[in-house]
OpenMM code with the backbone's topology and positions (N, CA, C; nanometers):
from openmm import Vec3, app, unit

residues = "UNK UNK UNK UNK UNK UNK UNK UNK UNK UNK UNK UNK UNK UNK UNK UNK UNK UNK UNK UNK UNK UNK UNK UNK UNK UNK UNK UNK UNK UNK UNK UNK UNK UNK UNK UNK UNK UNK UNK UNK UNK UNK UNK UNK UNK UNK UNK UNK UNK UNK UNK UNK UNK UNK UNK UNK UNK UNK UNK UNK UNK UNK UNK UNK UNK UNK UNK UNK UNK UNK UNK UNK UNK UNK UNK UNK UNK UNK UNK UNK UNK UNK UNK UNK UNK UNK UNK UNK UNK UNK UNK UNK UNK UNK UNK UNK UNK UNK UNK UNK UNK UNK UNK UNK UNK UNK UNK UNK UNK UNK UNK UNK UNK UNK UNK UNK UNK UNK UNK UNK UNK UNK UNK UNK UNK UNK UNK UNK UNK UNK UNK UNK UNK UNK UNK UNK UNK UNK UNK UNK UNK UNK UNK UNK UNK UNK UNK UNK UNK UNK UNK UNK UNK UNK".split()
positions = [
    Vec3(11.5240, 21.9330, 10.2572),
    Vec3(11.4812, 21.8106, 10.1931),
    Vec3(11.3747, 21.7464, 10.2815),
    Vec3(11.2522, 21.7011, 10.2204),
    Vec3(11.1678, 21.6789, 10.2901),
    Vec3(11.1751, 21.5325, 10.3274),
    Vec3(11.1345, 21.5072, 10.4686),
    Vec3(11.2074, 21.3049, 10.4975),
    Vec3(11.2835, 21.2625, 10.4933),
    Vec3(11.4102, 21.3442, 10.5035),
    Vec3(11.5244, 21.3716, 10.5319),
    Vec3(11.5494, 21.3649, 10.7072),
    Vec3(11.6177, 21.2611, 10.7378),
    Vec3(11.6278, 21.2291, 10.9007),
    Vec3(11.7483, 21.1891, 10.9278),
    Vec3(11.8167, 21.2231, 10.9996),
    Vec3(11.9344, 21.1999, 11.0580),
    Vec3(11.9585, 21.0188, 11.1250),
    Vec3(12.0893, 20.9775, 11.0740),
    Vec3(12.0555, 20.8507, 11.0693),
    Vec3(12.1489, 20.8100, 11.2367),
    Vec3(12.2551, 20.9662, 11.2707),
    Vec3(12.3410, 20.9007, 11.3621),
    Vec3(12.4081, 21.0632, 11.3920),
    Vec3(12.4424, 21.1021, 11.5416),
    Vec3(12.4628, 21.2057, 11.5751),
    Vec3(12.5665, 21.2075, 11.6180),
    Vec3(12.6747, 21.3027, 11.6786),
    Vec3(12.7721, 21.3305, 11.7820),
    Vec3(12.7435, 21.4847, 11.8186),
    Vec3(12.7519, 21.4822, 11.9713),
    Vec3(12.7582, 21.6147, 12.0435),
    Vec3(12.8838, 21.6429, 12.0699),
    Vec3(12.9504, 21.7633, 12.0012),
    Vec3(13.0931, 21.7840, 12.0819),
    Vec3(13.0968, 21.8398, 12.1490),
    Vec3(13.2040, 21.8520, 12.2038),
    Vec3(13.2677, 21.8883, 12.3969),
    Vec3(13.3557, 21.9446, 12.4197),
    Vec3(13.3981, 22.0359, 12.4155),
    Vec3(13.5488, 22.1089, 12.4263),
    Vec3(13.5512, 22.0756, 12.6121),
    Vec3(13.6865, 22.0519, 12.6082),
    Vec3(13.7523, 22.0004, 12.7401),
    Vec3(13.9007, 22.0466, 12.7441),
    Vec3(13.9988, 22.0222, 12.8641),
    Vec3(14.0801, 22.0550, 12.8861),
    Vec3(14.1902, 21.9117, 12.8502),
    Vec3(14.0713, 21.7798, 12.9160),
    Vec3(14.1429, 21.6643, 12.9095),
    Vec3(14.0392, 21.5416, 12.8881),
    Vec3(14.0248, 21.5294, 12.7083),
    Vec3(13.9205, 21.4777, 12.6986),
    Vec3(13.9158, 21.3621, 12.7148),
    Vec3(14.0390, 21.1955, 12.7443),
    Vec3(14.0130, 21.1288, 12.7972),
    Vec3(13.9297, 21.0732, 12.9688),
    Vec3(13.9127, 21.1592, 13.0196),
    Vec3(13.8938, 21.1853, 13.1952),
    Vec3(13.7607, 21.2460, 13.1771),
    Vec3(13.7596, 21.3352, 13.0798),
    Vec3(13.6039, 21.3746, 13.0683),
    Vec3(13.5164, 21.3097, 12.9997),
    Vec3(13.5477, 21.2120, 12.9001),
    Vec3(13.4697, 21.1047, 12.8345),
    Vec3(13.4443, 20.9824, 12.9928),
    Vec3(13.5450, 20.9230, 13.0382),
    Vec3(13.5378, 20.8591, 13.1282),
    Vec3(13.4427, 20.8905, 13.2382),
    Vec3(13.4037, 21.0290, 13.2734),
    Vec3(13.2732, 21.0558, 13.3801),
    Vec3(13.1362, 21.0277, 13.3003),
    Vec3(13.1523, 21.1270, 13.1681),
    Vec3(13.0619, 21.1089, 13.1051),
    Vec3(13.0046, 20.9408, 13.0633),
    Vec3(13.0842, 20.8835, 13.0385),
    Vec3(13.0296, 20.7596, 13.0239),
    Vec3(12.9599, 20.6445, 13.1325),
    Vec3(13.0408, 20.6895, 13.2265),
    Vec3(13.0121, 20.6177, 13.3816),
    Vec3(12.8395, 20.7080, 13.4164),
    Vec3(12.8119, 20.8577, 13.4196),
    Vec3(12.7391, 20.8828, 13.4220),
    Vec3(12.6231, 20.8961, 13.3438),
    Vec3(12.6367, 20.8552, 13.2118),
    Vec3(12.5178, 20.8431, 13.0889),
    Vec3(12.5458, 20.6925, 13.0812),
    Vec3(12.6216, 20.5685, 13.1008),
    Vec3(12.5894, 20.4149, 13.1398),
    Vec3(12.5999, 20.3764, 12.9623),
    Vec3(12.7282, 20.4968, 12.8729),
    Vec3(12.7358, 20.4770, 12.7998),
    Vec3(12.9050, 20.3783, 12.7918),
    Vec3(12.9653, 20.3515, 12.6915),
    Vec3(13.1390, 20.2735, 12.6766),
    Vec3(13.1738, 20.3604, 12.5358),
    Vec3(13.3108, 20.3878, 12.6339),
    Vec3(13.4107, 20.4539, 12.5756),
    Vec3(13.4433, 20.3838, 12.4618),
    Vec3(13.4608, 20.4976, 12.3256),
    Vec3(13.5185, 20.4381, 12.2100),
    Vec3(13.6499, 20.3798, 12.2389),
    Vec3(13.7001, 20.2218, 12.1602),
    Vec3(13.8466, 20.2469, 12.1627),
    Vec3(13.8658, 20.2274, 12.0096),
    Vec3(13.9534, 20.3223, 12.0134),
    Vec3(14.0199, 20.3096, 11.8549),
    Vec3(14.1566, 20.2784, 11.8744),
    Vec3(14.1951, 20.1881, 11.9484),
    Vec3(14.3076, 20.1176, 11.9409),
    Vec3(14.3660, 20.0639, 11.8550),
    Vec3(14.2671, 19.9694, 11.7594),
    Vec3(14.3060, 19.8792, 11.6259),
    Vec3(14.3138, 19.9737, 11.5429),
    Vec3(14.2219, 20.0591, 11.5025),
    Vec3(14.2236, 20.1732, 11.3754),
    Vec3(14.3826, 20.2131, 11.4372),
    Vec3(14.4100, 20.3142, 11.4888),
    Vec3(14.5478, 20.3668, 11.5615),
    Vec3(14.7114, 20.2753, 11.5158),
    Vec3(14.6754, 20.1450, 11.5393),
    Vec3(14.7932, 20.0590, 11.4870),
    Vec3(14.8015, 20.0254, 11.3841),
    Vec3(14.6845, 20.0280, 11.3217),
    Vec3(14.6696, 20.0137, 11.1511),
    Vec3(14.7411, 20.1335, 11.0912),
    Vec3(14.6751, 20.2565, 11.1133),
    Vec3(14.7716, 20.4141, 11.0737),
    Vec3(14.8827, 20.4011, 11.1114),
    Vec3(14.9452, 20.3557, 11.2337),
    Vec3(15.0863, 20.3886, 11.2452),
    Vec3(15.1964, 20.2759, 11.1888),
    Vec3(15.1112, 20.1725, 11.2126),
    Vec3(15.2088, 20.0843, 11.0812),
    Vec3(15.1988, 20.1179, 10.9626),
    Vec3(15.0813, 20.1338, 10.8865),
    Vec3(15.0920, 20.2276, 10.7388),
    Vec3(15.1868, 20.3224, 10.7335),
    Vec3(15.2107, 20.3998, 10.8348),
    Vec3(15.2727, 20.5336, 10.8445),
    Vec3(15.2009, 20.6576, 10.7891),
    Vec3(15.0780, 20.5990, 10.8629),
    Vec3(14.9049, 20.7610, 10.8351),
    Vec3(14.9488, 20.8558, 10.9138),
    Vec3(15.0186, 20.7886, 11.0788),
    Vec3(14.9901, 20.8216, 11.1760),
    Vec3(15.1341, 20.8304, 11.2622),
    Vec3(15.1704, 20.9649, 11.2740),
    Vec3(15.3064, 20.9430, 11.4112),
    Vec3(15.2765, 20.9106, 11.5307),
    Vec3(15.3546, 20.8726, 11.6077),
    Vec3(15.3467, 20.8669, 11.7474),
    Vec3(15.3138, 20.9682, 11.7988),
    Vec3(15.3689, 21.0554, 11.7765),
    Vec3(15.2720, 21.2666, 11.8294),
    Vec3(15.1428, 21.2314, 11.8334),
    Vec3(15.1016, 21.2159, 11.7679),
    Vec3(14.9167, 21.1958, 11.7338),
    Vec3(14.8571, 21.1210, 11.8354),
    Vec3(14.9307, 21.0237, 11.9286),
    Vec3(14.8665, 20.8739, 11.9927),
    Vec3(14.8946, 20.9334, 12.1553),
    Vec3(14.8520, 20.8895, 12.1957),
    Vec3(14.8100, 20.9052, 12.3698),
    Vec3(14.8128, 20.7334, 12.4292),
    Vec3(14.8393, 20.7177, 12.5267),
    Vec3(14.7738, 20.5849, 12.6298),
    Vec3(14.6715, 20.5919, 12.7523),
    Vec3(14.5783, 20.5605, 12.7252),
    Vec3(14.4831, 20.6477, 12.8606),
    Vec3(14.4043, 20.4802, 12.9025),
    Vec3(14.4377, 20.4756, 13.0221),
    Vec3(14.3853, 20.3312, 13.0865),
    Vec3(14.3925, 20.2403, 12.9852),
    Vec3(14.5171, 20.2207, 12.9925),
    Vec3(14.6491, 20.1047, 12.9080),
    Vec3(14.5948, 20.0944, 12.7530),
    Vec3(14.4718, 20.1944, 12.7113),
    Vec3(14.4641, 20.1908, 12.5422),
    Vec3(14.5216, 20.3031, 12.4684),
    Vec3(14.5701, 20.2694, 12.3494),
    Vec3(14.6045, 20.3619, 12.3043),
    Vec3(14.4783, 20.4829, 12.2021),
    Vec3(14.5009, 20.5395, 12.2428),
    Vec3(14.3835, 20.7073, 12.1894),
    Vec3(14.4798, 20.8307, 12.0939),
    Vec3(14.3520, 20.8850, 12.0070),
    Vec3(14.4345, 20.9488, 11.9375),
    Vec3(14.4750, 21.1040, 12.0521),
    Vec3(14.5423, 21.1878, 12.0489),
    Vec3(14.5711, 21.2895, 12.1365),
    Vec3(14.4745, 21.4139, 12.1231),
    Vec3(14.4174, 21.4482, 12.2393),
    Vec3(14.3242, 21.5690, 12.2325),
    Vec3(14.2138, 21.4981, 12.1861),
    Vec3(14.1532, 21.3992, 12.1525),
    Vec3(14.0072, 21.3216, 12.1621),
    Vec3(13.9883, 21.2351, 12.2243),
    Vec3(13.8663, 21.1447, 12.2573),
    Vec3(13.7679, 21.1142, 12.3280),
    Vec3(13.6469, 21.0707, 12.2524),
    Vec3(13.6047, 20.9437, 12.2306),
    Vec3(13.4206, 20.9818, 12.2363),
    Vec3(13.3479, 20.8763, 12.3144),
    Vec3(13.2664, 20.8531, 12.3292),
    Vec3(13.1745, 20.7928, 12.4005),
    Vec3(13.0213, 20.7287, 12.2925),
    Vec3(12.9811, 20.6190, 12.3538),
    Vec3(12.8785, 20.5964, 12.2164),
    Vec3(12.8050, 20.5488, 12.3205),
    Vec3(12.6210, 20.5209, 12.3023),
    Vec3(12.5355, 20.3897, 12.3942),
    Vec3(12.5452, 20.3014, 12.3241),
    Vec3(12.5485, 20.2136, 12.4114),
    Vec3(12.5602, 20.0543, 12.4286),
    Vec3(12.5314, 20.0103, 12.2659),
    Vec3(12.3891, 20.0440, 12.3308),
    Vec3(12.2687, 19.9675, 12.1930),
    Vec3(12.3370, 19.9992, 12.0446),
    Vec3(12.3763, 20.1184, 12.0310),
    Vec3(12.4000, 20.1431, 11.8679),
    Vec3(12.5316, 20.1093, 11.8150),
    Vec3(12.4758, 20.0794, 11.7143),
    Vec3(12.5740, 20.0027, 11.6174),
    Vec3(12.6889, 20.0797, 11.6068),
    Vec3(12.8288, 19.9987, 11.6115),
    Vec3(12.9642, 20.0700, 11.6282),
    Vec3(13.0347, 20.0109, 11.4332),
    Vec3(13.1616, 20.0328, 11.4181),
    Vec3(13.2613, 20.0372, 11.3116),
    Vec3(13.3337, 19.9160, 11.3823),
    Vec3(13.3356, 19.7849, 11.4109),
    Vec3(13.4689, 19.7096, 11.5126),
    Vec3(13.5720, 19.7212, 11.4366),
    Vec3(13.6020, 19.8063, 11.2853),
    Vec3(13.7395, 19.8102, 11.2853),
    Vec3(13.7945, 19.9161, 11.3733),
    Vec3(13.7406, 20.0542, 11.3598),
    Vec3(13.7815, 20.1495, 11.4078),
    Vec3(13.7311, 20.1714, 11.5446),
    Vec3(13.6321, 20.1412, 11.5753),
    Vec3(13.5318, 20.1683, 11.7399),
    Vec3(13.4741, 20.2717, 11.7698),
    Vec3(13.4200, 20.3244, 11.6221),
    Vec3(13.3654, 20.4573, 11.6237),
    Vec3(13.2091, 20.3885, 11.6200),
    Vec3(13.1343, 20.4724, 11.7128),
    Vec3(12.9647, 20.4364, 11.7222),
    Vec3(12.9275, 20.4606, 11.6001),
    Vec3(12.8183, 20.4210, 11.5514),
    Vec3(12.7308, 20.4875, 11.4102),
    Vec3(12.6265, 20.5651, 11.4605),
    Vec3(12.5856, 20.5631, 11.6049),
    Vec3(12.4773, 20.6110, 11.6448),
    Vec3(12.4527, 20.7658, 11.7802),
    Vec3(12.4331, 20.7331, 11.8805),
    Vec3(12.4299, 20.8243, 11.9667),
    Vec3(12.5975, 20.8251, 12.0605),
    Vec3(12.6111, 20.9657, 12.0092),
    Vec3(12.7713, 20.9603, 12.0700),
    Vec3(12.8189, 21.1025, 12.1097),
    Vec3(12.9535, 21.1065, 12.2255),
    Vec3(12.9507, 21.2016, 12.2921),
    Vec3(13.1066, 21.2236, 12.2290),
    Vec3(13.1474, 21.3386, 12.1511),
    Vec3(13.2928, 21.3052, 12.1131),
    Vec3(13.3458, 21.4452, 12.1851),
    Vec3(13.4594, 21.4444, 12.2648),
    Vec3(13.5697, 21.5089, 12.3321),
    Vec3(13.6588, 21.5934, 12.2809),
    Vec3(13.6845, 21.6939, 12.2764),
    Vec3(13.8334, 21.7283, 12.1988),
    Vec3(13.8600, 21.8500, 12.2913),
    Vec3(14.0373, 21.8066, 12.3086),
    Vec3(14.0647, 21.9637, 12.4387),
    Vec3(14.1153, 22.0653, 12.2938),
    Vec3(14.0688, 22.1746, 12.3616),
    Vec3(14.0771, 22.2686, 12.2919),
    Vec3(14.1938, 22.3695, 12.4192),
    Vec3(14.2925, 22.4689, 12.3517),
    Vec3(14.3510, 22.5686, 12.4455),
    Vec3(14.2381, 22.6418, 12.5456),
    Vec3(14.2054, 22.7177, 12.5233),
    Vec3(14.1169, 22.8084, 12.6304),
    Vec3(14.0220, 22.7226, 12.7260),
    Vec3(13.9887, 22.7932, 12.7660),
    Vec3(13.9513, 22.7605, 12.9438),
    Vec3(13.8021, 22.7872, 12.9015),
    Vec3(13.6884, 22.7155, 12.9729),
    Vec3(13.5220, 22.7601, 12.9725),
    Vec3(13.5398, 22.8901, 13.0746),
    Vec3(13.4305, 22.9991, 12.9908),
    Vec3(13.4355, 23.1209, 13.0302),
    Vec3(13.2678, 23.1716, 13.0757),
    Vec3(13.1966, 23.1001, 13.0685),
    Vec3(13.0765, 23.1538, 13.0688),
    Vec3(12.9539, 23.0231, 13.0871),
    Vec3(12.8282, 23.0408, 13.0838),
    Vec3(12.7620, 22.9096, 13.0981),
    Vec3(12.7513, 22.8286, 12.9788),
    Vec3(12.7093, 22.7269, 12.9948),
    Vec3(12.7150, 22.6486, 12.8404),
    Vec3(12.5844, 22.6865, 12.7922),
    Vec3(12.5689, 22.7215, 12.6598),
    Vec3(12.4777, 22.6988, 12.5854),
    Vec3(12.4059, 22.6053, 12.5769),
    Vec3(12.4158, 22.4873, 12.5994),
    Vec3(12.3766, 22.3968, 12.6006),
    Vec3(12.4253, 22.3010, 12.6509),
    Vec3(12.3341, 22.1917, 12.6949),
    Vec3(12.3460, 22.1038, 12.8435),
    Vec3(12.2762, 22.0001, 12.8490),
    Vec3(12.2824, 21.8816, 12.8781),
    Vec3(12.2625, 21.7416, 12.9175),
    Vec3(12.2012, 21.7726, 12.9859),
    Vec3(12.1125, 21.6736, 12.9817),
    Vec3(11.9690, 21.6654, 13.1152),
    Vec3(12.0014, 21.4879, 13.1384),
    Vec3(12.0250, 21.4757, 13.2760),
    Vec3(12.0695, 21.3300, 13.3170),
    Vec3(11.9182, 21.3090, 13.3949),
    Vec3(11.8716, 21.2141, 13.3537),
    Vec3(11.6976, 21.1518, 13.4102),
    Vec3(11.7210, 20.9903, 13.4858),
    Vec3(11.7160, 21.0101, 13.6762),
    Vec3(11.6797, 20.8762, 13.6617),
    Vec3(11.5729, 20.8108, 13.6819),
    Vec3(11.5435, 20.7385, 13.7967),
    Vec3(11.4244, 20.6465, 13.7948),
    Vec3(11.3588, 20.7431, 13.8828),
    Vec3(11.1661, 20.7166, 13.8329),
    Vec3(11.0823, 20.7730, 13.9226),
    Vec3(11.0999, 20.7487, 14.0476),
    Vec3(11.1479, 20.8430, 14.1076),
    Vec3(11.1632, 20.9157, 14.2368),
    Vec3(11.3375, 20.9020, 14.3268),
    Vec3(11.3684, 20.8461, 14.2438),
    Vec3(11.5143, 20.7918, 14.2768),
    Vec3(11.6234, 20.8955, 14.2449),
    Vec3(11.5604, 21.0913, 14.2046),
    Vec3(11.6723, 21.1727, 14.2679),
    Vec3(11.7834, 21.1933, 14.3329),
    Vec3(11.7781, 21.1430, 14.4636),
    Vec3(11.8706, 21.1308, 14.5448),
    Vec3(11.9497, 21.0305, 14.5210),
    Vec3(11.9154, 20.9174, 14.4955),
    Vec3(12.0080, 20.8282, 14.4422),
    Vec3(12.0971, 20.8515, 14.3263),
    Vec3(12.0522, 20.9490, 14.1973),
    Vec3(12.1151, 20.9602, 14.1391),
    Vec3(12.1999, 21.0753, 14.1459),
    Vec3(12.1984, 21.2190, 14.1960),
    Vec3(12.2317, 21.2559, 14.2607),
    Vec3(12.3618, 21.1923, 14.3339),
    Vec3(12.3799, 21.1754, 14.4150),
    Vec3(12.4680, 21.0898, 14.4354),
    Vec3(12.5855, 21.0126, 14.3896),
    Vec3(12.5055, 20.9364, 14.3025),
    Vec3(12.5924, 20.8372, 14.2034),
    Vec3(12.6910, 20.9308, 14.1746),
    Vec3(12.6166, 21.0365, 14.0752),
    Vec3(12.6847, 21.1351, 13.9794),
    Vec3(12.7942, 21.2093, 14.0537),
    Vec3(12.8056, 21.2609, 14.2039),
    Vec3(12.8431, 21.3333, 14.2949),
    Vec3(13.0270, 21.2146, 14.3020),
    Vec3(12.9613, 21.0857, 14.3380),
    Vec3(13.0696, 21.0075, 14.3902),
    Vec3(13.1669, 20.9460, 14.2200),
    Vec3(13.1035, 21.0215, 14.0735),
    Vec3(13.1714, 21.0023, 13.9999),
    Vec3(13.2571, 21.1665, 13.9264),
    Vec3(13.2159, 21.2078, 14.0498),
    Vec3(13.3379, 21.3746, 14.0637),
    Vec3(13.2403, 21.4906, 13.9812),
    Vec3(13.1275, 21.4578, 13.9272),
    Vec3(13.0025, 21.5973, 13.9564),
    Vec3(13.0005, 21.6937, 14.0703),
    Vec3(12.9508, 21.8066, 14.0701),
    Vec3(12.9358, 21.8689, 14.1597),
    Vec3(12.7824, 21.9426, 14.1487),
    Vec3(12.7054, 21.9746, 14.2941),
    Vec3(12.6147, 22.0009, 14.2599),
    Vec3(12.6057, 22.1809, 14.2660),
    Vec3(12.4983, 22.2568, 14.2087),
    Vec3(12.5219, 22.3764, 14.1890),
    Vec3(12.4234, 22.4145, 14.2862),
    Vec3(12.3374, 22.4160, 14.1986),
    Vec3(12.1715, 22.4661, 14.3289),
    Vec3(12.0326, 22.3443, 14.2642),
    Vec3(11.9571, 22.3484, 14.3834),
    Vec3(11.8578, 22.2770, 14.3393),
    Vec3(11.7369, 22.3665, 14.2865),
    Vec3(11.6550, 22.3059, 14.1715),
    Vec3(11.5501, 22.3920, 14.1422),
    Vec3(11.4135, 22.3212, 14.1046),
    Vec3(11.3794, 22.4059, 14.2546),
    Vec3(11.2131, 22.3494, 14.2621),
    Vec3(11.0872, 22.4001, 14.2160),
    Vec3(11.0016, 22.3277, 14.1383),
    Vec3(10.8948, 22.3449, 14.0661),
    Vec3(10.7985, 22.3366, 14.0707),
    Vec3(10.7752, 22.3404, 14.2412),
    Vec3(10.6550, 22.3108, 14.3248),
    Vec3(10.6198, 22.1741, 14.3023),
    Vec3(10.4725, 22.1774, 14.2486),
    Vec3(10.4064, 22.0157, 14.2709),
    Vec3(10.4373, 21.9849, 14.1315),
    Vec3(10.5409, 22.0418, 14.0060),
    Vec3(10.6151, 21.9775, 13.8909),
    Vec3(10.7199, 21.8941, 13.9558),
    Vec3(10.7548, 21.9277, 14.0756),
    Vec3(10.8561, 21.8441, 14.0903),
    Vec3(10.9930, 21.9424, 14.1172),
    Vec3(11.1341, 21.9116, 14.1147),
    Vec3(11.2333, 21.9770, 14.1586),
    Vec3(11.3785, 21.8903, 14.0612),
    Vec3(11.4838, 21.9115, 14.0388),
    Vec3(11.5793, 21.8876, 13.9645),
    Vec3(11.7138, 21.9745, 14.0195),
    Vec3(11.8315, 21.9141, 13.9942),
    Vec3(11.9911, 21.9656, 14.0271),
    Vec3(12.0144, 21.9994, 13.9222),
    Vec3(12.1241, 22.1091, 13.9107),
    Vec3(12.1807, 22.1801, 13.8076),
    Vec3(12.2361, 22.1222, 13.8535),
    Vec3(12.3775, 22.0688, 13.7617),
    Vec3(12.5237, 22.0369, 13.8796),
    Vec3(12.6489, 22.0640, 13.6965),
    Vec3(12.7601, 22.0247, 13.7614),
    Vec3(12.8634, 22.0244, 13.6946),
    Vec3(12.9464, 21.9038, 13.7193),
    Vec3(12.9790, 21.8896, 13.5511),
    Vec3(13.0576, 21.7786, 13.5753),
    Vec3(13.2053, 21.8213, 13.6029),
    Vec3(13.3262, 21.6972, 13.6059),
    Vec3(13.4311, 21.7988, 13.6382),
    Vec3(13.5024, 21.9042, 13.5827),
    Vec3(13.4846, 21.9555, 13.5079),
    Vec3(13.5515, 22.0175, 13.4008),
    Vec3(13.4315, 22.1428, 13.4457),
    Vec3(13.3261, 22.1248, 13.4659),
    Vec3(13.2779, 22.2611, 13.4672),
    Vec3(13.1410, 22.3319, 13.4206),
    Vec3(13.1648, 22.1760, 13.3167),
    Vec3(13.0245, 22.1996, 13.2278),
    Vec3(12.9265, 22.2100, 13.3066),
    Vec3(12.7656, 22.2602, 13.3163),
    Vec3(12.6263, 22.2525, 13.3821),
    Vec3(12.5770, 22.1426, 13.3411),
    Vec3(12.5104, 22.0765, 13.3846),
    Vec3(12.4092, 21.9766, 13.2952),
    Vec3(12.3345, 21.9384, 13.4346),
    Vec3(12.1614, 21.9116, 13.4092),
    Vec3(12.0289, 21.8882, 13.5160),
    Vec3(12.0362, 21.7536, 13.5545),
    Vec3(12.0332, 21.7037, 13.6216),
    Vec3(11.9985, 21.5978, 13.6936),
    Vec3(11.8129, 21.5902, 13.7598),
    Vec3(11.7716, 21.5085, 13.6808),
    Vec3(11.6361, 21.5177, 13.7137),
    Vec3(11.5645, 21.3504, 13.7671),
] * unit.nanometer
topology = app.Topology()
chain = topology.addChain("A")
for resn in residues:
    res = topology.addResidue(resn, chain)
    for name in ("N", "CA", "C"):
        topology.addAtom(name, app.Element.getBySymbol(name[0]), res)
């Protein structure tokens, strides 16, 4: 369809423990964690929703095996606390990451402030992999967040 544009995205994430991995991710993209706390008590007083389904992760209640993350700026749902816009959604899946990711986050900070960010990311449980330099383009970190994933730090 031609002019046809996407009005609002989510990237998913397979994780082991997707509350803890939304929580880096958000601290490190300077995005806030969805809460769907109110949606959650609405279903389980209806009776949508059992207690099986619900989690408590830093005293809110979450549905079990998800996670998402939204930026600031874009417009959210305040019944439910789902973003409408740019968002990072979580879900643990059984199996373990086996190979590199297909695809990967590129974290950008301020001109020339590498090391600083670097850092940041390091003291919010990233790890770095190798650095890769591009001569007079400049240089960038592969690193991993905790879980494992790759993603650049530039």
């Amino acid at each position: 369809m031609i002019g046809y544009m996407a009005l609002s995205w989510k990237l998913v994430i397979d994780s082991t423990d997707a509350p803890v991995l939304a929580d880096f991710w958000a601290a490190a993209l300077e995005y806030e964690v969805e809460d769907p706390s109110a949606l959650i008590e609405q279903l389980l007083t209806a009776g949508h929703l059992g207690e099986e389904a619900v989690v408590e992760h830093r005293g809110r209640k979450t549905f079990r095996g998800y996670a998402a993350i939204r930026h600031p700026e874009d417009p959210f749902d305040e019944a439910s606390g789902v973003g409408r816009g740019r968002r990072l959604l979580f879900q643990e899946v059984p199996e373990g990451k086996v190979g590199k990711n297909r695809l990967h986050i590129d974290v950008h900070g301020e001109p020339g402030g590498l090391d600083k960010l670097v850092a940041r990311l390091e003291a919010l449980g990233a790890t770095r992999v190798r650095e890769v330099d591009q001569g007079p383009a400049g240089h960038w970190w592969i690193m991993q967040d905790p879980e494992g994933n790759e993603f650049c730090a530039a």
